[in-house]
N, C-alpha and C positions, 0 to 999 in steps of 0.2 A: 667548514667553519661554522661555529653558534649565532646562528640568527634570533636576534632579538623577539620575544613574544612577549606579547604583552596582554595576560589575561583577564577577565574581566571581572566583576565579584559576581554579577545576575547567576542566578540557579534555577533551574527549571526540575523540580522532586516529584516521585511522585505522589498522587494524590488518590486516596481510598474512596473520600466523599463524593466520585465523581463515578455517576451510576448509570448505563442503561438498563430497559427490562427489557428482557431477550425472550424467546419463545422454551419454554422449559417443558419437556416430556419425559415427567419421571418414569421410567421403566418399561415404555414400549407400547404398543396399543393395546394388550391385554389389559396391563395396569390401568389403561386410562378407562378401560370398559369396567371397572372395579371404581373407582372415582366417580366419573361425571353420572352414575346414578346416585350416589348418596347426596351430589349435587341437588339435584333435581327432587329429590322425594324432600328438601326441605318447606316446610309451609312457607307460602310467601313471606308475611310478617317476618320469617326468620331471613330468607332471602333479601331483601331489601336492609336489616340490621348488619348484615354479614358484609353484603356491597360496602354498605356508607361507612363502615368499620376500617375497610378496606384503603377505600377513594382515602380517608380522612387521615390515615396513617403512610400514604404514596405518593397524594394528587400533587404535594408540593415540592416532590424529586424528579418529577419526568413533567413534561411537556405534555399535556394530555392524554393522559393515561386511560383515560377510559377507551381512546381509539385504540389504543395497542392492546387492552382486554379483547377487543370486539376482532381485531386482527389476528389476534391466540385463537379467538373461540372457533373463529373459520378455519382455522387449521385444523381444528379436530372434527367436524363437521358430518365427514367420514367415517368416523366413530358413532359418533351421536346415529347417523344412517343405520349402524348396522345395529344396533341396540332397541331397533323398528321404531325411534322417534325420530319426529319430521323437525328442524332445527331451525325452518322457518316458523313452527309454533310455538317457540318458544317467547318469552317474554322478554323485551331490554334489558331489565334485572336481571333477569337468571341466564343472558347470554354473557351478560358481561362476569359476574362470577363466576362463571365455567371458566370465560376465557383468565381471568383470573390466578387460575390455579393450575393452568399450565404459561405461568410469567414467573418471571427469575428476573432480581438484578443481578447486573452484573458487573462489578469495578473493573473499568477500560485501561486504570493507570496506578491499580494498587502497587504492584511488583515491580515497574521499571517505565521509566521516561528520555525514550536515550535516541541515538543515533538519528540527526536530526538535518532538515535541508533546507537553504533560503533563498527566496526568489523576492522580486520586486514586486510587489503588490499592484491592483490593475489601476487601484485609484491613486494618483500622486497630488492630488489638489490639497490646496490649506496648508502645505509646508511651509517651515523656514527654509531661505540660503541654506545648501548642503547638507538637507535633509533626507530622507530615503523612506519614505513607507516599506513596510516588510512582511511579508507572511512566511512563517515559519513551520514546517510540519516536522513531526517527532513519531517515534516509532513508540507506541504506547502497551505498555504489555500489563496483563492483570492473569486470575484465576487459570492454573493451566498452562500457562507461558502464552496466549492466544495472543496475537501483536494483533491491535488497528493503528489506522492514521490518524491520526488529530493534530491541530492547528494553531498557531498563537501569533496575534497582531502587535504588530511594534512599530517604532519609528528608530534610525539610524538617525543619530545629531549629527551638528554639524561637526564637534571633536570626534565622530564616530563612537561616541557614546552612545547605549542601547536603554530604549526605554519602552515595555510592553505593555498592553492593556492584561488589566487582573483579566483571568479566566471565567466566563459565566459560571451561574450557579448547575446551569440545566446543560444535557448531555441530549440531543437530538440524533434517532437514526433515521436516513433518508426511507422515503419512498422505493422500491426498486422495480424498475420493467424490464422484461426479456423483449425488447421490440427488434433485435438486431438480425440484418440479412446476411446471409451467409456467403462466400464464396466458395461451391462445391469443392475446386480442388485446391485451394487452400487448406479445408477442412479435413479432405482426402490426404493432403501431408501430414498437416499435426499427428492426425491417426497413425501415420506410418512413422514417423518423429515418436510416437509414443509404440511403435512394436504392435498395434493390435494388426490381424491379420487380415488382410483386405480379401478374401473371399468372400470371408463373413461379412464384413462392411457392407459388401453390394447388396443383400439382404435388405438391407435399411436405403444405402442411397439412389440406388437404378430407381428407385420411384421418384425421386426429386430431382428438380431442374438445375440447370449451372448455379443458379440463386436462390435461395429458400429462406423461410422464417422460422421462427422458433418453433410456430403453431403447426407449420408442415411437415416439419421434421416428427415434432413428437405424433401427429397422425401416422406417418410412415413407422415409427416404432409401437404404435399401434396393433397398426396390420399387419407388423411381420411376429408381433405375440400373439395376436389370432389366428394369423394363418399356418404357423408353424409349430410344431414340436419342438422346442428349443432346449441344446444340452445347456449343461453349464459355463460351458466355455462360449458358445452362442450369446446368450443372457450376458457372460461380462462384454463382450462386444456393445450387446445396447446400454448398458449403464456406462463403458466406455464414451461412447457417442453423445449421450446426457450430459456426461459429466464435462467434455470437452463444449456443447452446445450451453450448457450453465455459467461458462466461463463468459462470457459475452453477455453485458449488462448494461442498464445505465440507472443513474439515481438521482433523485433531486432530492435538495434538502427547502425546508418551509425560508420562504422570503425575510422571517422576524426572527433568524435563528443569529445570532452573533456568531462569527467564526472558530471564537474557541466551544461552542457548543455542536459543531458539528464533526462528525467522529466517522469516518468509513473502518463499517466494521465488517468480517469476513460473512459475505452471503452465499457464493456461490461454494459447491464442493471440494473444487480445487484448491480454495483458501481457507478452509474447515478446521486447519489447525494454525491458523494465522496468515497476518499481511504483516511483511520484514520489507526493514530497509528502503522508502520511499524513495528516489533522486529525483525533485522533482526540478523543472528546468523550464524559464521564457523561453521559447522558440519564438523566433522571428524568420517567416516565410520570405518569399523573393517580393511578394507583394507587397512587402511589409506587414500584414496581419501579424498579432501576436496568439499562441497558446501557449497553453501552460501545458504542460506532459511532466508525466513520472513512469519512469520505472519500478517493478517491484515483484520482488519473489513472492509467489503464493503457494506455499503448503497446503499438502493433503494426508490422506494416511498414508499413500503409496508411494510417492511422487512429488518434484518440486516445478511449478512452473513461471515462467519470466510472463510477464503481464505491462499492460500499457494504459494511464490514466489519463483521458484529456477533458481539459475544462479550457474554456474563457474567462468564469467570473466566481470559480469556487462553490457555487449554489448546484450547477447542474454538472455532473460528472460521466462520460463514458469508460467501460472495463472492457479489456479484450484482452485475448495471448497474445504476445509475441512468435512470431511465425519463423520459422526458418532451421536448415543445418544448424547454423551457430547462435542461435536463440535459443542457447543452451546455459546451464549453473546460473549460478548470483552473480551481481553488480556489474548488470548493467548500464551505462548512463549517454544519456544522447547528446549531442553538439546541439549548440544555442540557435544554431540557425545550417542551411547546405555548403557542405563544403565541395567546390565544383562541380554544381546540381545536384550533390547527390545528398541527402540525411546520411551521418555520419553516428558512428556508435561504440564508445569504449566497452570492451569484456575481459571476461576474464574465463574463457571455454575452460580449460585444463585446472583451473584451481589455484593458479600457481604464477601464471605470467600476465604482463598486459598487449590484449589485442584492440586494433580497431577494426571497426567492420563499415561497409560503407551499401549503401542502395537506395533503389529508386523509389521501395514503400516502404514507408516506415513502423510496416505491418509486419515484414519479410527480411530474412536476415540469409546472404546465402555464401557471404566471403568474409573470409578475416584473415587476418595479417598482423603476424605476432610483432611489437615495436621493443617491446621493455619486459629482460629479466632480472631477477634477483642479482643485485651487485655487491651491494656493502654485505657487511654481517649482520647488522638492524631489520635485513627485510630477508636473509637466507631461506628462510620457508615458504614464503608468499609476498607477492605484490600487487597489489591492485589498486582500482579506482576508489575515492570518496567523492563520487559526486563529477558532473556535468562540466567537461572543462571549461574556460573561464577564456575569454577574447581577450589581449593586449597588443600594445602596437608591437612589442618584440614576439609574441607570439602565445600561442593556447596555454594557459598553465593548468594544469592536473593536478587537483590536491591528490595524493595517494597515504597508502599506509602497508606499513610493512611489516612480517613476522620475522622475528628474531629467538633469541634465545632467551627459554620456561613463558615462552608465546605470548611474546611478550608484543602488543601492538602498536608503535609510531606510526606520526605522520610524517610523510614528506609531498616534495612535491620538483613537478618536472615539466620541461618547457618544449614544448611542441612548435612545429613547424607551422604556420599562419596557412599558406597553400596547400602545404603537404602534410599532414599530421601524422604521419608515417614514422616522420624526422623526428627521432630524440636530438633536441640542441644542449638541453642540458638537465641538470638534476642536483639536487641534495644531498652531498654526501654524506652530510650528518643529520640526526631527525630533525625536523622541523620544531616537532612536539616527541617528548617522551612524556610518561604516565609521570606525576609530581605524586607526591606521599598522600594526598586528597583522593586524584583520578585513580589512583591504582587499587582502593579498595572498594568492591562493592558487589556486585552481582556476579561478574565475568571481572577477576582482578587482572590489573596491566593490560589494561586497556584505553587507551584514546582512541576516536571511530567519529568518523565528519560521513556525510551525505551529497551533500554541498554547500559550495562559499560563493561570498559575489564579492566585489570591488567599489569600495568607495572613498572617495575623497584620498585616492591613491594609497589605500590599504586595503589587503586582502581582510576580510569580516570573515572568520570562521564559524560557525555551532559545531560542535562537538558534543561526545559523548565521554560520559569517566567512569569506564569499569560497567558499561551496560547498563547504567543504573539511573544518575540522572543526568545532567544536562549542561553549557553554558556557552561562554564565546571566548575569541578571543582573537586578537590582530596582529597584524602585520604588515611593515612597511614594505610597499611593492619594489623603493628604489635594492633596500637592504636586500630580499630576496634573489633581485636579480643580477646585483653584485655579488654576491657571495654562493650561486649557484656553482656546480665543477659544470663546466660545457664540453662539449666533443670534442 
């Protein structure tokens, strides 16, 4: 049966004007050995014209731009070394012009503003009666199809009307440190998870302890480049090891940054050709403590890996993979809080079906258990998750989405067991959402695509995507849903 939707007009587009400056190396380090000397032989007078040239045509699109020249110039630093000048004598001027010209902006949200997820904001002070502060992320894609994350603040009214603050002018990228400990045979999985061959491994790890740092690790890949003759297949072992040790991060963004200015954008190698599809999700521990976690596919050139974001207050973020057998393919998404002690995890390993997976770290994935295949004809290709199931007193509701025929994408959604989430109770037999003559033209046509929903004022609040492109909401009533659901 057709359940009522009721869509909203807000649109979320994307937006060109919305810049970072990224670290840019035109053509390798030879080229830059060909560059940063014509840098340098300019007479000051001309150096200091070229700077102020510079600052006067940038400084009012980025957040302090002159730090992220000086942060460029230190990357090539190594360069400057082998070209036999010392790069601590150089002058503020002509360090920041060097760094200068290996800087690129970069549009985070030219090409597409789509596939989006909402949680409850940490602050709920200063509302009205059935109101809802809201933080909203969006998978934002610009030059390349490169996704980051970025963010937008809103209020739910009291009619579950949606009202967001405009987006800042400025686009800030966090700080990033590798401070993270490792656990040896965790790390020892992932590797074996990713096929490298653990003879070679021990090369690198027999020198480090059950626990190691960033800085130990890369010492040990140190000495096993000095002490060894290493073939090729050796070498991709340690850039194997790097590339997996890179994944593990954390960032902070400046305290005076507004939310829609802060942007996590791809640092490590393993998300080099993009961060897809965030689900991010309130967790509420046994303690009661609240985090915020997401899930999210990270791109590389070879390989895709499932990763895990957690914050308290959106300022400070930690990255890491997700571990395990089945911490395997896209969409991911975790339960709001433990389902009989244990963190709880919808997948979708095979492509095609929905699994839930269940364990004691929410680092480590090592069971699943298929609940829900392709039923109707709307979803005969695929089904999977949109997003972090949703608590009610009759039970979890699962937005999902399903391929049909000329791939064609609806939502629907299904009703899980409260104790046992194993239990399909019930389901949609017809879409929830098909694509309207609007959503289906755009980037990816025939497409609607959710991340996650939440629950207010006894309707499900949707974000949605339309055709991968841009963005909006849209509702529904909880009683309508759960009447007209088909049940087992």
């Amino acid at each position: 049966m057709t359940i009522n939707v009721d869509r909203k007009d807000i649109r979320f587009y994307p937006n060109s004007k919305r810049v970072i400056a990224r670290y840019y190396m035109p053509g390798g380090d030879e080229r830059a050995k060909n560059i940063i000397p014509k840098v340098l032989s300019l007479p000051d007078e001309d150096i200091r014209f070229t700077l102020n040239r510079v600052l006067t045509n940038f400084s009012k699109r980025h957040r302090n731009i002159s730090k992220v020249f000086q942060k460029h110039f230190d990357n090539v630093k190594h360069i400057i070394k082998q070209l036999d000048v010392d790069p601590e004598t150089l002058s503020r001027e002509k360090q920041l012009l060097v760094g200068s010209y290996f800087t690129m902006e970069y549009s985070i949200e030219s090409a597409a503003f789509f596939n989006p997820s909402i949680v409850e904001d940490p602050d709920q002070t200063a509302l009205g009666e059935g109101e809802k502060r809201v933080i909203t992320s969006f998978r934002a894609t610009g030059e390349g199809h490169i996704s980051s994350i970025v963010f937008r603040s809103g209020i739910i009214q009291k009619n579950n009307g949606l009202k967001f603050d405009p987006p800042g002018d400025l686009v800030d990228i966090p700080e990033a440190v590798k401070r993270h400990v490792y656990d040896k045979k965790t790390f020892l999985d992932k590797l074996s998870e990713m096929s490298v061959q653990k003879e070679l491994i021990d090369m690198v790890m027999n020198r480090l302890d059950d626990h190691f740092t960033y800085g130990e690790l890369q010492a040990s890949i140190k000495e096993s480049l000095e002490k060894n003759d290493l073939d090729s297949t050796q070498r991709k072992v340690i850039k194997d090891c790097n590339w997996l040790a890179n994944s593990h991060y954390e960032i902070t963004f400046s305290l005076d940054t507004a939310l829609s200015e802060r942007v996590i954008y791809p640092i490590s190698d393993s998300e080099k050709n993009g961060i897809e599809d965030a689900r991010f999700v309130r967790f509420i521990d046994d303690d009661g403590s609240v985090t915020y976690y997401a899930t999210y596919t990270a791109f590389s050139d070879f390989t895709i890996l499932p990763k895990l974001i957690e914050t308290s207050d959106f300022y400070h973020f930690k990255i890491m993979p997700i571990n395990g057998e089945y911490a395997q393919n896209k969409g991911l998404a975790l339960f709001p809080k433990k389902i009989n002690g244990k963190y709880a995890m919808m997948s979708r390993i095979d492509g095609v079906n929905n699994y839930i997976m269940f364990s004691d770290d929410i680092h480590y994935w090592q069971d699943a258990f298929k609940i829900q295949e392709p039923r109707y004809p709307w979803q005969f290709i695929q089904i999977g998750n949109c997003g972090s199931p949703i608590e009610t007193e009759k039970g979890w509701i699962l937005l999902t989405h399903g391929v049909g025929p000329m791939r064609r994408y609806c939502l629907g959604a299904t009703l899980l067991d409260l104790k046992d989430p194993t239990r399909v109770l019930g389901q949609t037999g017809e879409p929830l959402m098909r694509p309207n003559d609007e959503e289906r033209e755009g980037y990816v046509p025939n497409v609607v695509y959710s991340c996650g929903a939440m629950i207010n004022n006894n309707e499900l609040i949707i974000p949605y995507a339309m055709a991968d492109y841009a963005s909006t909401f849209a509702t529904v009533s909880l009683d309508e849903l759960f009447e007209k659901m088909v049940y087992q």
